[in-house]
DSSP file (Angstrom, degrees, kcal/mol; ACC not computed):
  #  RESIDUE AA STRUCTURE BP1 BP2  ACC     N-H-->O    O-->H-N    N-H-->O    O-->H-N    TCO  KAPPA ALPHA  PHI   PSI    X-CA   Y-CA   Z-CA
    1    1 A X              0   0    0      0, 0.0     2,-0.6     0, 0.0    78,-0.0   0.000 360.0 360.0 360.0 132.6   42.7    0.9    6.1
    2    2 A X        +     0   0    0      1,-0.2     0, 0.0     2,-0.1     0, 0.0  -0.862 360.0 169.7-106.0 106.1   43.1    1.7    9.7
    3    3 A X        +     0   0    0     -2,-0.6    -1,-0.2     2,-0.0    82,-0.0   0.899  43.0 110.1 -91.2 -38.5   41.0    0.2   12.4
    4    4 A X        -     0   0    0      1,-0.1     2,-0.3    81,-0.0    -2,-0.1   0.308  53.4-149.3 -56.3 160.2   42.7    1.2   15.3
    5    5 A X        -     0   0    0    100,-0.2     2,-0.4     3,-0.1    45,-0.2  -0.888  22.6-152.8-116.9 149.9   42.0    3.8   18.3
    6    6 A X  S    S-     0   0    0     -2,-0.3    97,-0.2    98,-0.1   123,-0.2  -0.898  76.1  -3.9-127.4 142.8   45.4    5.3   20.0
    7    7 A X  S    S+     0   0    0     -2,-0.4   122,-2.1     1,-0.2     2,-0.4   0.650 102.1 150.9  25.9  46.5   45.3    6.4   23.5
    8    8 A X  E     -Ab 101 129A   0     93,-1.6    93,-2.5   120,-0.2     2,-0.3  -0.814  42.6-160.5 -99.4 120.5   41.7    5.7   23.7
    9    9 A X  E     - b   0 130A   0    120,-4.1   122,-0.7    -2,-0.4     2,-0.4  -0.764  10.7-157.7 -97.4 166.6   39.4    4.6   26.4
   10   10 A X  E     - b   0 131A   0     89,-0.4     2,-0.4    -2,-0.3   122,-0.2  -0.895  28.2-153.3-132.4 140.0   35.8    2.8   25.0
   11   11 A X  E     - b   0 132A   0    120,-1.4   122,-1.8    -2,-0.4    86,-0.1  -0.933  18.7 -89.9-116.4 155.4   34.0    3.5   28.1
   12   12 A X        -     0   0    0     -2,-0.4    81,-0.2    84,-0.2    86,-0.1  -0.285  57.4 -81.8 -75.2 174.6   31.1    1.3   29.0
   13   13 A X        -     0   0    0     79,-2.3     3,-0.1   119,-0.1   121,-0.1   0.046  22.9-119.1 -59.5 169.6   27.6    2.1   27.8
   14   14 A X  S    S+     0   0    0    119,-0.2    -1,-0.1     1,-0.2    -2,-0.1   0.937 119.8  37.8 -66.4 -60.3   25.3    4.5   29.1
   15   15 A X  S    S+     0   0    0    122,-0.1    -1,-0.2     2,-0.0    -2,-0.1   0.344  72.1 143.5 -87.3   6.4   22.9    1.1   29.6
   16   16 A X        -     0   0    0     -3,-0.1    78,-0.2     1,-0.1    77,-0.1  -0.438  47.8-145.5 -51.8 124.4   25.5   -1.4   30.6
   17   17 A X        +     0   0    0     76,-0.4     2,-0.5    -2,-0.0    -1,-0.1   0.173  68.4  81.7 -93.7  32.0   23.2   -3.2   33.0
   18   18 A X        -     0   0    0      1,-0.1    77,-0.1     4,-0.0     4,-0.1  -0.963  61.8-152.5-122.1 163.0   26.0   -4.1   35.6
   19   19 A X  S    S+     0   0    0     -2,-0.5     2,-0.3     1,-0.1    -1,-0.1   0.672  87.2  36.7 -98.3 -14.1   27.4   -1.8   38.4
   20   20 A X  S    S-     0   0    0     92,-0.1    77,-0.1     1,-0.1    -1,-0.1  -0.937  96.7 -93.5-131.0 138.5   31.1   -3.9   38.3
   21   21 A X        -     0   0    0     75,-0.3     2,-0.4    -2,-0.3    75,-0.2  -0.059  50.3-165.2 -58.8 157.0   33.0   -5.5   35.5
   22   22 A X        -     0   0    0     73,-3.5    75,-0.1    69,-0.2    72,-0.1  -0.972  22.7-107.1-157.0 143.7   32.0   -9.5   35.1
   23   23 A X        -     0   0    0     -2,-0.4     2,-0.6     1,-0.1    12,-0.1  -0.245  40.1-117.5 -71.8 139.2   33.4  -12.4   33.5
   24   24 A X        -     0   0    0     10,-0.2    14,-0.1     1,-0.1    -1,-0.1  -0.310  28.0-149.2 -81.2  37.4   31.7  -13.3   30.6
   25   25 A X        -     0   0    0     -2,-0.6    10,-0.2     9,-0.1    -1,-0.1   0.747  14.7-105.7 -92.8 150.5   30.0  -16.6   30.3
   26   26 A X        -     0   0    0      9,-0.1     2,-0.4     8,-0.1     5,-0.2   0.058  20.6-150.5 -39.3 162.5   29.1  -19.2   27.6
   27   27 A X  B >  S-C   30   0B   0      3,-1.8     3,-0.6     1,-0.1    -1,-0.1  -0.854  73.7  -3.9-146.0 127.5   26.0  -19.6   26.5
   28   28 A X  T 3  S-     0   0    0     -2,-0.4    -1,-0.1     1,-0.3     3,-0.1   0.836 124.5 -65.3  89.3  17.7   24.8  -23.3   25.1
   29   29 A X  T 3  S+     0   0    0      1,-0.1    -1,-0.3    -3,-0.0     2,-0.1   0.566 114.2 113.8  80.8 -20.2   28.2  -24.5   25.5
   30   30 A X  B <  S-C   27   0B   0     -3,-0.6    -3,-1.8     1,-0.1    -1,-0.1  -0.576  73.2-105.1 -94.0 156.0   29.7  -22.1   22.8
   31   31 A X        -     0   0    0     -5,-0.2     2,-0.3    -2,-0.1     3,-0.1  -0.288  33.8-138.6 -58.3 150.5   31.9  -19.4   23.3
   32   32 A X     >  -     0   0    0      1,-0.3     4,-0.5    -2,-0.1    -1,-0.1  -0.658  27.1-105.8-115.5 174.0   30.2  -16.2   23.0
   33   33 A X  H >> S+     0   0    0     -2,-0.3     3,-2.1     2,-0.1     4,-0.9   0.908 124.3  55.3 -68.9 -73.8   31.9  -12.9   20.9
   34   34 A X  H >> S+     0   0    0      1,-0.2     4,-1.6     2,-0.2     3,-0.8   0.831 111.1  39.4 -51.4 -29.3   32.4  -11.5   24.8
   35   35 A X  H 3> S+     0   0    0      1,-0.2     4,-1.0   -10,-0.2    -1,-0.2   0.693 115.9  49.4 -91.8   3.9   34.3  -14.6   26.1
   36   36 A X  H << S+     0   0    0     -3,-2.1    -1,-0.2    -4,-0.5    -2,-0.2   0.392 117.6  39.7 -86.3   8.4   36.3  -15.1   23.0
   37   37 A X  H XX S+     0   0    0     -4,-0.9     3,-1.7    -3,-0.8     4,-1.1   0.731 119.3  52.3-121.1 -75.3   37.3  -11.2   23.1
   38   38 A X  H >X S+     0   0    0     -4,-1.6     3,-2.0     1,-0.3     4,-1.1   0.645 109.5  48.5 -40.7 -88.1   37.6  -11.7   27.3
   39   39 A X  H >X S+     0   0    0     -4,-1.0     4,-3.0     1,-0.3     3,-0.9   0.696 114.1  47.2  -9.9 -64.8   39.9  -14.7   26.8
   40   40 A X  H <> S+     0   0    0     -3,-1.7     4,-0.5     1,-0.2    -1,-0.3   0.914 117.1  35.8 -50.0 -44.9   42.2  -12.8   24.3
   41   41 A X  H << S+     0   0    0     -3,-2.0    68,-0.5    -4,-1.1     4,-0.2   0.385 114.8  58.6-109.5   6.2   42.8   -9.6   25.8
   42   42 A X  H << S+     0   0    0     -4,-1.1    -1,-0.2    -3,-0.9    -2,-0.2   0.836 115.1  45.9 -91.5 -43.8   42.9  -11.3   29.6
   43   43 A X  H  < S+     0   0    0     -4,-3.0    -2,-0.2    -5,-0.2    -3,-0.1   0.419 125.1  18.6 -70.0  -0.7   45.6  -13.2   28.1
   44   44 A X  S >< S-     0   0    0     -4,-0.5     3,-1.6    -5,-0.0    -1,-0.2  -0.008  79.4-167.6-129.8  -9.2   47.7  -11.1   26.4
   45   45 A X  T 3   +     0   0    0     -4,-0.2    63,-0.2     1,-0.2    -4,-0.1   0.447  68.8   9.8 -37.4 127.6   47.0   -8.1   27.7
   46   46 A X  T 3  S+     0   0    0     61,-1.9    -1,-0.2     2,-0.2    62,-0.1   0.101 111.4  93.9 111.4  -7.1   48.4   -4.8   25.7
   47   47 A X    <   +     0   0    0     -3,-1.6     2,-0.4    60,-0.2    -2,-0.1   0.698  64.1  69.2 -74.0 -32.3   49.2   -7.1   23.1
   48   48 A X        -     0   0    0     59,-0.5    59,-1.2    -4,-0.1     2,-0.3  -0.863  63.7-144.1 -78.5 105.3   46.5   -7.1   20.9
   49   49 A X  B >>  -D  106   0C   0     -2,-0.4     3,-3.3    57,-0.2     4,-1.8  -0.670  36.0-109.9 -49.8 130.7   45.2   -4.3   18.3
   50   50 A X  H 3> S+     0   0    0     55,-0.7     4,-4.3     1,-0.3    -1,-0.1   0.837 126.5  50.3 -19.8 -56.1   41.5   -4.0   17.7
   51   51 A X  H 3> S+     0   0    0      2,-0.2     4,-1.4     1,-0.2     5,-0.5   0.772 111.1  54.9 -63.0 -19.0   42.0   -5.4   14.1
   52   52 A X  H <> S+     0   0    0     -3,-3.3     4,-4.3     2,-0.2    -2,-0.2   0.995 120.5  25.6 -69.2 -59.8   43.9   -8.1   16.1
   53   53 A X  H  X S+     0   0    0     -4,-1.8     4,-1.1     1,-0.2    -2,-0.2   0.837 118.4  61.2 -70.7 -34.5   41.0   -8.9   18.4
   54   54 A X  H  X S+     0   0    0     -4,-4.3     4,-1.0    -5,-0.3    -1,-0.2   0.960 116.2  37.6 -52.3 -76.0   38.1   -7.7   15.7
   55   55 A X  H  X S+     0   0    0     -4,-1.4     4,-2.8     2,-0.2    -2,-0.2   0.825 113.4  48.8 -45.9 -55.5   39.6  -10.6   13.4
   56   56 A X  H >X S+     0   0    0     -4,-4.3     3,-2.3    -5,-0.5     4,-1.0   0.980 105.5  64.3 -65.1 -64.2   40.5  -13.5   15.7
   57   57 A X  H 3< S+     0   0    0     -4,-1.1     4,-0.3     1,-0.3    -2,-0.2   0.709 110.8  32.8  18.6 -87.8   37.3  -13.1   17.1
   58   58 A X  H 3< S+     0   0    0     -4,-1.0    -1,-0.3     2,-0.2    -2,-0.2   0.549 117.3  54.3 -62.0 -23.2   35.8  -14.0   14.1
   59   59 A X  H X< S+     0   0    0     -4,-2.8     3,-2.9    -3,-2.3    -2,-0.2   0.986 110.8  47.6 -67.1 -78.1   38.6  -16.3   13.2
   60   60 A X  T 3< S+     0   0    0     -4,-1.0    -2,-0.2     1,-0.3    -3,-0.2   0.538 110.1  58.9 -23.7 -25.2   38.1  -18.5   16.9
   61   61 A X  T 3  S+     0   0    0     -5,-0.5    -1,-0.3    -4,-0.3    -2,-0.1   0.602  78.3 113.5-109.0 -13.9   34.4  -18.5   16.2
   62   62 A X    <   -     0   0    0     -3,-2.9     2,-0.3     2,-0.1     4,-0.1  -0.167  58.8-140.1 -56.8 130.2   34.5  -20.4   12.7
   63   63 A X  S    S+     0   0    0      1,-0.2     2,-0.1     2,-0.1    -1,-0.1  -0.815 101.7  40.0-137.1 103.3   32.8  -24.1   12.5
   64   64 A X  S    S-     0   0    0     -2,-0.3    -1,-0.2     1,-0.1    -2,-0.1   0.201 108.4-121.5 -59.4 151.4   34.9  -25.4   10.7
   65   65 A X        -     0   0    0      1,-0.1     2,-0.4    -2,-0.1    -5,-0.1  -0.334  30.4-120.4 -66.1 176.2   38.3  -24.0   12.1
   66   66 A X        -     0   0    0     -4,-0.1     4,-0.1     2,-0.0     5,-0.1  -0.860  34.5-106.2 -93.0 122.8   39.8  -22.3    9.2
   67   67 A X    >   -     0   0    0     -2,-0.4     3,-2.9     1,-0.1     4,-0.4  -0.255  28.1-109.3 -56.0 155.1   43.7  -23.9    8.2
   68   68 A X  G >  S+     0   0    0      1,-0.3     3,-1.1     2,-0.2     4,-0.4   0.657 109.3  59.6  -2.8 -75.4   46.5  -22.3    8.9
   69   69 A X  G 3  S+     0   0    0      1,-0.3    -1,-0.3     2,-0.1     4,-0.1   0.155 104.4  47.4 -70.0  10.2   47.5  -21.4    5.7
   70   70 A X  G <> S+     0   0    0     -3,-2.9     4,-2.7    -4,-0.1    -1,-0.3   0.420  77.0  98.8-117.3  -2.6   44.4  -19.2    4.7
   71   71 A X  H <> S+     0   0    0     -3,-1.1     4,-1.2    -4,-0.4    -2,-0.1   0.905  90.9  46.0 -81.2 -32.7   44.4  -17.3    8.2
   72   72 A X  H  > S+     0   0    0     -4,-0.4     4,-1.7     2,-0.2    -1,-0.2   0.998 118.2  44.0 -69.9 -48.3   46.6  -14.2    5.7
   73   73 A X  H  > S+     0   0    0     -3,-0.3     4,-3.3     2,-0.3     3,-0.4   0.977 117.3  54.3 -44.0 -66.5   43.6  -14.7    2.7
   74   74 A X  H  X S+     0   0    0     -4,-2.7     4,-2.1     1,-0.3     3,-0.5   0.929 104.5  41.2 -54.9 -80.9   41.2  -14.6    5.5
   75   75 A X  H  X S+     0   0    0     -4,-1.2     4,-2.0     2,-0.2    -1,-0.3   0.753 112.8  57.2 -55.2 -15.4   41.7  -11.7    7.4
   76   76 A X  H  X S+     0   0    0     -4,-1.7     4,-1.4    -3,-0.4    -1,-0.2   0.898 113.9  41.3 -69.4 -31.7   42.2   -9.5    3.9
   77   77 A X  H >X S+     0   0    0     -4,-3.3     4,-1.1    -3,-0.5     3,-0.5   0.963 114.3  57.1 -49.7 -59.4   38.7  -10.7    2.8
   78   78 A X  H 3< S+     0   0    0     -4,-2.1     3,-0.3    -5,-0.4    -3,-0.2   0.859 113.5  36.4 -58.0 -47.6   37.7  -10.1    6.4
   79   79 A X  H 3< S+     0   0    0     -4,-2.0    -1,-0.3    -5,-0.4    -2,-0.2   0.770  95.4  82.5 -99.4   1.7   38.7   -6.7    6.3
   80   80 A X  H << S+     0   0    0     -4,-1.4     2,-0.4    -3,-0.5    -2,-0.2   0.857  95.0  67.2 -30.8 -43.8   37.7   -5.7    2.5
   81   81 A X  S  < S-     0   0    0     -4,-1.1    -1,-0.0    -3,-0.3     0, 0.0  -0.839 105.2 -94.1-120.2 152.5   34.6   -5.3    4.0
   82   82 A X        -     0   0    0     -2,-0.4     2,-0.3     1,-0.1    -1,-0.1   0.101  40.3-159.7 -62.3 147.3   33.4   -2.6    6.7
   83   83 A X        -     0   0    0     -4,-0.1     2,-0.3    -3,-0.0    -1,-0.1  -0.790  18.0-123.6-108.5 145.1   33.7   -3.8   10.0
   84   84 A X        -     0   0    0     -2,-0.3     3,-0.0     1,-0.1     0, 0.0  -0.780  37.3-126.7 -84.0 134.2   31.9   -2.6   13.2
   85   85 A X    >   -     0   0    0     -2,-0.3     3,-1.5     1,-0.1     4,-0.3  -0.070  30.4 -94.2 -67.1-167.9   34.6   -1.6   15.9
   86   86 A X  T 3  S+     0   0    0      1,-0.2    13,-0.1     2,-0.2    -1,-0.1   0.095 116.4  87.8 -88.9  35.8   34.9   -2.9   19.7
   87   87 A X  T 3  S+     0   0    0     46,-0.1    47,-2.5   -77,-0.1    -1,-0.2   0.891  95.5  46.1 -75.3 -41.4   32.7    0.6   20.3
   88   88 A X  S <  S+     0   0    0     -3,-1.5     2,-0.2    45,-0.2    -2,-0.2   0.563  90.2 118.7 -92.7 -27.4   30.1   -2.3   19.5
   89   89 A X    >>  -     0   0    0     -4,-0.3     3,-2.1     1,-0.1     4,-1.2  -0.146  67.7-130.2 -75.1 149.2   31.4   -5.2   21.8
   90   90 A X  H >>>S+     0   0    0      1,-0.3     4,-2.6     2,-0.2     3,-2.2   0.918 102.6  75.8 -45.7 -47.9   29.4   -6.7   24.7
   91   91 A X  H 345S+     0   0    0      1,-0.3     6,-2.7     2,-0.2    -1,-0.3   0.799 113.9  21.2 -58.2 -25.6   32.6   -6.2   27.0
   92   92 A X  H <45S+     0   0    0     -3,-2.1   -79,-2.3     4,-0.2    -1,-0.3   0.527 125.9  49.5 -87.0 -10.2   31.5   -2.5   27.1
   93   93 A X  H <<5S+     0   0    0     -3,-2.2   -76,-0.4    -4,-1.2    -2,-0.2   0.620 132.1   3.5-119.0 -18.4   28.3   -2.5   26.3
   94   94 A X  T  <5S+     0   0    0     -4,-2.6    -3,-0.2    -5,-0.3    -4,-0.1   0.295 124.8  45.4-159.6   8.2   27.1   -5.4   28.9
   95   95 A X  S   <S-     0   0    0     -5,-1.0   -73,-3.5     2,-0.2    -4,-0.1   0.377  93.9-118.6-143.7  18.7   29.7   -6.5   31.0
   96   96 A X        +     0   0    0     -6,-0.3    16,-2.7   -75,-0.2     2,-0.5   0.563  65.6 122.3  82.7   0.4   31.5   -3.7   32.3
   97   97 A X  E     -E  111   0D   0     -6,-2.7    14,-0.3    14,-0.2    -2,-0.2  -0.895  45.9-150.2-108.2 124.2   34.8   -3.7   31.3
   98   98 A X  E     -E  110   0D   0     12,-3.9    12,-5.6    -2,-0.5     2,-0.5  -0.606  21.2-123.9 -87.5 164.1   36.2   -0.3   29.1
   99   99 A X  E     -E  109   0D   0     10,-0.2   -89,-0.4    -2,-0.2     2,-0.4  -0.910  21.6-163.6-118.1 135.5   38.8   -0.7   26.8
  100  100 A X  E     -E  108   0D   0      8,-3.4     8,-2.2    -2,-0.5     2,-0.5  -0.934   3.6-170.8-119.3 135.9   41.7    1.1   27.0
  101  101 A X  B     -A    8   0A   0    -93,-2.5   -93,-1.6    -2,-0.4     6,-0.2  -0.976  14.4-148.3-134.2 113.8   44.1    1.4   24.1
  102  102 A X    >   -     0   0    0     -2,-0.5     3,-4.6     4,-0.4   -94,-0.1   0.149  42.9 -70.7 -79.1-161.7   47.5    3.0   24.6
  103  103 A X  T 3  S+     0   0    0      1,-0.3    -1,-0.1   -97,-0.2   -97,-0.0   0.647 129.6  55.4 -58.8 -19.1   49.7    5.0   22.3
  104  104 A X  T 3  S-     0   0    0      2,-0.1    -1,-0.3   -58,-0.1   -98,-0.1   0.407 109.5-116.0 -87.5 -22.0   50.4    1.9   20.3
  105  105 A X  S <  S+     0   0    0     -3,-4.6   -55,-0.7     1,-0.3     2,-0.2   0.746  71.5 134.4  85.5   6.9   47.0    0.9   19.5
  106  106 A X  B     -D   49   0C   0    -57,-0.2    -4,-0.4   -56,-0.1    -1,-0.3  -0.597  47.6-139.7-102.4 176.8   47.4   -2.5   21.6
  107  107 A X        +     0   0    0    -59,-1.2   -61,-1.9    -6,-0.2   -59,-0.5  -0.918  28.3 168.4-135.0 135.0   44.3   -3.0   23.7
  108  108 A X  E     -E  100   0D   0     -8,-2.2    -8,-3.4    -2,-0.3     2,-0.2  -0.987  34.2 -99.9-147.9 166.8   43.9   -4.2   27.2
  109  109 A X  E     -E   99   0D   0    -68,-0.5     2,-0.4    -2,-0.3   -10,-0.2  -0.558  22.7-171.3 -92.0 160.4   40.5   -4.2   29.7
  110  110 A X  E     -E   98   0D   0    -12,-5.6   -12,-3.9    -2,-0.2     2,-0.1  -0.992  18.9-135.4-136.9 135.2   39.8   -2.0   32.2
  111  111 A X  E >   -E   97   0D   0     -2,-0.4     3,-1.4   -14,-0.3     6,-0.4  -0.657  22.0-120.7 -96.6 145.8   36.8   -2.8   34.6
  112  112 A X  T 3  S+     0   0    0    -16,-2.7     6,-0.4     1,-0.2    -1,-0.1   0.613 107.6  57.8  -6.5 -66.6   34.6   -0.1   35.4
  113  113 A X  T 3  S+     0   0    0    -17,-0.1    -1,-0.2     4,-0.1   -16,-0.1   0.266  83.4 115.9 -79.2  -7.3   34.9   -0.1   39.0
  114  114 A X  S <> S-     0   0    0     -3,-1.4     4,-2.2     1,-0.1     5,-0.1  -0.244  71.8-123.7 -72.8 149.4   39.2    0.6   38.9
  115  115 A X  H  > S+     0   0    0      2,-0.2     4,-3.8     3,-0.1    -1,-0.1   0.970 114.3  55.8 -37.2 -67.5   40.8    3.5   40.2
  116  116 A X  H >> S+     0   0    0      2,-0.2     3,-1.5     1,-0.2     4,-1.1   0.900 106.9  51.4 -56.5 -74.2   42.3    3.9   36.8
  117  117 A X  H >> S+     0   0    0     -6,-0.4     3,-2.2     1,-0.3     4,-1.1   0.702 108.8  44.8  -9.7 -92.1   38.9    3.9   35.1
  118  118 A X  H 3X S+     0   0    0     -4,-2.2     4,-0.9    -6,-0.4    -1,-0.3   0.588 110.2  63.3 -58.0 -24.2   37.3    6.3   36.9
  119  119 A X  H X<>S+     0   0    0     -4,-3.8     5,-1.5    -3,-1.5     3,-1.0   0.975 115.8  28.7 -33.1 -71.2   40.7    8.5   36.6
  120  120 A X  H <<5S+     0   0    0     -3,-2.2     3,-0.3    -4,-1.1    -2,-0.2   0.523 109.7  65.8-108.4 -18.2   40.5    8.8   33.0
  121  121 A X  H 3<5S+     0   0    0     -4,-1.1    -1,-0.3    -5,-0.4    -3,-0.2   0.755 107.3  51.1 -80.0 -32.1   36.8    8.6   32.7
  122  122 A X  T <<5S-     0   0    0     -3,-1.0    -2,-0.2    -4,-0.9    -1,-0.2   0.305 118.7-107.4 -83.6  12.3   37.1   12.0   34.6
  123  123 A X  T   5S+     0   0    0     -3,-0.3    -3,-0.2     2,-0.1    -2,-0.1   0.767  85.1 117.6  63.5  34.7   39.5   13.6   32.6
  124  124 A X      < +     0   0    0     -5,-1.5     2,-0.6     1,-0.1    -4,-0.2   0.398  60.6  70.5 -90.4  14.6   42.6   13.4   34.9
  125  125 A X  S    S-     0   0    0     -5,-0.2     3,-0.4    -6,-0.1     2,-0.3  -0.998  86.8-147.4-118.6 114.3   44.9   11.3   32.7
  126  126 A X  S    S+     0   0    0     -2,-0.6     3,-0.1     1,-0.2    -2,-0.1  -0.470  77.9  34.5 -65.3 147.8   45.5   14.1   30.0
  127  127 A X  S    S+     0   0    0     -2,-0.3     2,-0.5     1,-0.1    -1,-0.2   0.825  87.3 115.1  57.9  45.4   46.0   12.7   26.3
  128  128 A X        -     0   0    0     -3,-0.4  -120,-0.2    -8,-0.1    -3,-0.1  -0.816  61.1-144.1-135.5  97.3   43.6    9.8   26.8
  129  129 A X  E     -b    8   0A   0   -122,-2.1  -120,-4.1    -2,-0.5     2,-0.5  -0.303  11.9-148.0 -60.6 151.5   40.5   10.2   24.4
  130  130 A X  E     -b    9   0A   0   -122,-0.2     2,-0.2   -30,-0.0  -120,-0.2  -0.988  21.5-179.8-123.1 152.7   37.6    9.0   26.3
  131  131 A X  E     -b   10   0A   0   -122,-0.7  -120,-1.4    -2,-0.5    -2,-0.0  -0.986  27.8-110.2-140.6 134.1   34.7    7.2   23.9
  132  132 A X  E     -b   11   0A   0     -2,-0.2  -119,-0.1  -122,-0.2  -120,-0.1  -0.259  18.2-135.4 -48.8 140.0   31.2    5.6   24.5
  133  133 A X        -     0   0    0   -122,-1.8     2,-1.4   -41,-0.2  -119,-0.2  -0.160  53.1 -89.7 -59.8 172.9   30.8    1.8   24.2
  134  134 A X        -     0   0    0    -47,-2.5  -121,-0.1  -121,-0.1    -1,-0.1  -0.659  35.6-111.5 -80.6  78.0   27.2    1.8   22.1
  135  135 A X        -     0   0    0     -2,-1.4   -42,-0.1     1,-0.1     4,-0.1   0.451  15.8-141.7 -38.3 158.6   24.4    1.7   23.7
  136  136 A X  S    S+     0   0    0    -43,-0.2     2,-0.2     2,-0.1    -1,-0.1   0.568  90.3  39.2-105.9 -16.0   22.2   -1.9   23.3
  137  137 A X  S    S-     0   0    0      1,-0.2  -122,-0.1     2,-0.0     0, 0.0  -0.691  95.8-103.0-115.2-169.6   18.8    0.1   23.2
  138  138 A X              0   0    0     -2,-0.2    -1,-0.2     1,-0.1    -2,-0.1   0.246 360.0 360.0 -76.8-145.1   17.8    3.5   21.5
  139  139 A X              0   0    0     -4,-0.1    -1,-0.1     0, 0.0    -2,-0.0   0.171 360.0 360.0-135.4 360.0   17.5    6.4   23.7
């Protein structure tokens, strides 16, 4: 089973309520799903798969951390069952940032407000699917 998007942009949502990408912040003190997905893919960028970032995610977020030596166990359980994609993460859907996934399937952000965005979001980068984040209300 194949999670990935190839030469994919996630664009943000129709209702993402900011006009510029923004950094994501805790909330409580915890890490939120958007600044443990921000963190990954700021650090790594292009490095990362969807299943990378879908899984660690969930991994990073664990109280207790999980060892080591279950992280292979873990992520085949993790994905046995269906998973939502980043169609569904806050970093499109409420903080502005598309995700853009090249030919490879690695993932890096792309804020709103970039040149590049609004390239590709207009259909001048030819071979680049472009796809909505999910809106957070109905329509």
């Amino acid at each position: 089973m194949n999670l990935n998007y190839y030469a994919t942009l996630i664009a943000v949502a129709d209702d993402c309520p900011v006009e510029r990408a923004e950094v994501p912040a805790p909330r409580g003190g915890k890490p939120t799903v958007a600044t443990v997905q921000y963190a990954m893919l700021t650090g790594g960028p292009g490095e990362l798969t969807q299943e990378d970032v879908l899984f660690e995610t969930w991994l990073r977020r664990q109280d207790p951390p999980a060892d080591a030596a279950d992280v292979p166990a873990l992520r085949d359980a993790f994905f046995s069952r269906s998973q939502a994609c980043l169609r569904a993460s806050p970093l499109p859907k409420r903080h502005g940032f598309g995700l853009l996934f090249d030919d490879e399937g690695r993932v890096r952000l792309c804020p709103m407000e970039s040149d590049e965005y609004r390239r590709i979001v207009s259909g001048d980068v030819p071979g680049v699917t472009v796809l909505k984040a999910m809106r957070t209300r109905r329509a």
